[in-house]
N, C-alpha and C positions, 0 to 999 in steps of 0.2 A: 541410573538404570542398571539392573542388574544383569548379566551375563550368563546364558545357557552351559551349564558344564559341555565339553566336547564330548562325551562320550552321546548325551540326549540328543545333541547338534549332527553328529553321523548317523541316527539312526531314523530322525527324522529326513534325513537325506537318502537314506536306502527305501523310506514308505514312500515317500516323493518318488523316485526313479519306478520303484513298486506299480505304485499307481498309474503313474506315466505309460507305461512300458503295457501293462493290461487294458491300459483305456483303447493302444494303439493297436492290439492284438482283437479285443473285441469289435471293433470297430472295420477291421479291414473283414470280418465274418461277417457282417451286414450288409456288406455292398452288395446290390444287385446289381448285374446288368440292366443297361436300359435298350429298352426294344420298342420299335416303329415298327408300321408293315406299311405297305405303298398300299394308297388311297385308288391310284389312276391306272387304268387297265393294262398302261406299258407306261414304266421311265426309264429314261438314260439315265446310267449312272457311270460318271468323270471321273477322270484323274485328277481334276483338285475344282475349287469352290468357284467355278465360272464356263458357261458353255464353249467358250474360245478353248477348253483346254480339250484331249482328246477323248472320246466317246467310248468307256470301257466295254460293256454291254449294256443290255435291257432287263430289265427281272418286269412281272406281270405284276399284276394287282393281287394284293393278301402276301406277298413276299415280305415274312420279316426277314429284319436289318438290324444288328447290333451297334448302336448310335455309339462313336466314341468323343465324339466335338459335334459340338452345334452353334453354328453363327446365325444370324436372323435370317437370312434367305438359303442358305445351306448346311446337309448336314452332314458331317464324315463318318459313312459306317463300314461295317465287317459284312460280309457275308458267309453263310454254311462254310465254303472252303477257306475260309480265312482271307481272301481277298478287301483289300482296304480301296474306297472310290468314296467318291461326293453324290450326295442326290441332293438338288431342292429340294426345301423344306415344303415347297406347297405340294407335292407327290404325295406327302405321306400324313401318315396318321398315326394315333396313340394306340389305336387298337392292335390287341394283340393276338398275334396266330403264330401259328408252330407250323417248320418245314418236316414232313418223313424223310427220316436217314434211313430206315431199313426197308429193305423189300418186301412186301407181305406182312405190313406191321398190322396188328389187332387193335378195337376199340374195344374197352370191355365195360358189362353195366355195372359192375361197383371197382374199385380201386385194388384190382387183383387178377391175377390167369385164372382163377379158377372160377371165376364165375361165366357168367351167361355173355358169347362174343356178340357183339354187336353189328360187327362190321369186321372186313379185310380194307386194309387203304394203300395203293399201289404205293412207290419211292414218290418224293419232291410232291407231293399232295400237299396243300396246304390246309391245314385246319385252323379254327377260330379255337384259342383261347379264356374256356369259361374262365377260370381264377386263376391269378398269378401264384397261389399258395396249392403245393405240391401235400398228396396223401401220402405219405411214405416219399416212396420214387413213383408215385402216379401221375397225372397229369390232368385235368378233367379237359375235354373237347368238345367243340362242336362243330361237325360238318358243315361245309358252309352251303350245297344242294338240298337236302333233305332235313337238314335243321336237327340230326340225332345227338344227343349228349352221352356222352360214357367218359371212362380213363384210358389213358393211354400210355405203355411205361416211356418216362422221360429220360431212357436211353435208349428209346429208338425214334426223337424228335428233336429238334435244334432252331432254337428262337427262347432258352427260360433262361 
């Protein structure tokens, strides 16, 4: 069997680490967050994965939750403030909605300010998330009372 010269032998070692190294770089840009909203008009949400432990608050129904552990009947999320607690997993659901960060945020009818506003949406409103893919920095919505669809900039909403 013949033998690679070393010089071939280090350079296929540098496209290897190469390779490597970008797989790991593109890879960590794909991750999304994964988001829940609670299904039930009120849950308690714990300090760890079992009602015996203590009662942190309540968030309402449509409240997303940044899922960071899920065990079968429990899940560990984030909330807006960054607060970390457990909900049962039968509270919640897959569907996705966005909390308002700003006060007096706009809906507007295409993926921009300068179009036609749709709506004013006081702070902590909950809106239903049309698509998890973003137009720019947009956000498509939908009110979850009147059923109106527009955008909404996705820095003034937290649940993507």
């Amino acid at each position: 069997m013949r033998e690679l010269p070393k010089g071939l032998i280090s350079l296929v070692e540098r496209l290897y680490r190469c390779v490597i190294f970008f797989s790991l770089i593109t890879t960590s840009f794909l991750v999304q967050a994964d988001f829940i909203s609670v299904k039930v008009k009120q849950a308690v949400l714990f300090e760890g994965p079992s009602k015996t432990t203590e009662k942190m608050y309540i968030v309402t129904e449509g409240y997303p939750l940044e899922v960071l552990v899920s065990l079968k009947d429990w899940k560990k999320v984030k909330d807006h403030n960054g607060k970390i607690s457990w909900i049962e997993s039968k509270h919640t659901h897959i569907e996705r909605t966005v909390l308002i960060t700003k006060d007096d945020a706009v809906i507007f009818n295409q993926a921009n300010d300068k179009s036609h506003k749709l709506a004013n949406v006081d702070k902590f409103v909950v809106l239903k998330l049309n698509s998890s893919m973003l137009v720019g920095n947009w956000a498509q919505v939908k009110t979850q009372i009147e059923g109106l669809i527009g955008f909404i900039n996705s820095k003034e909403v937290w649940g993507l």
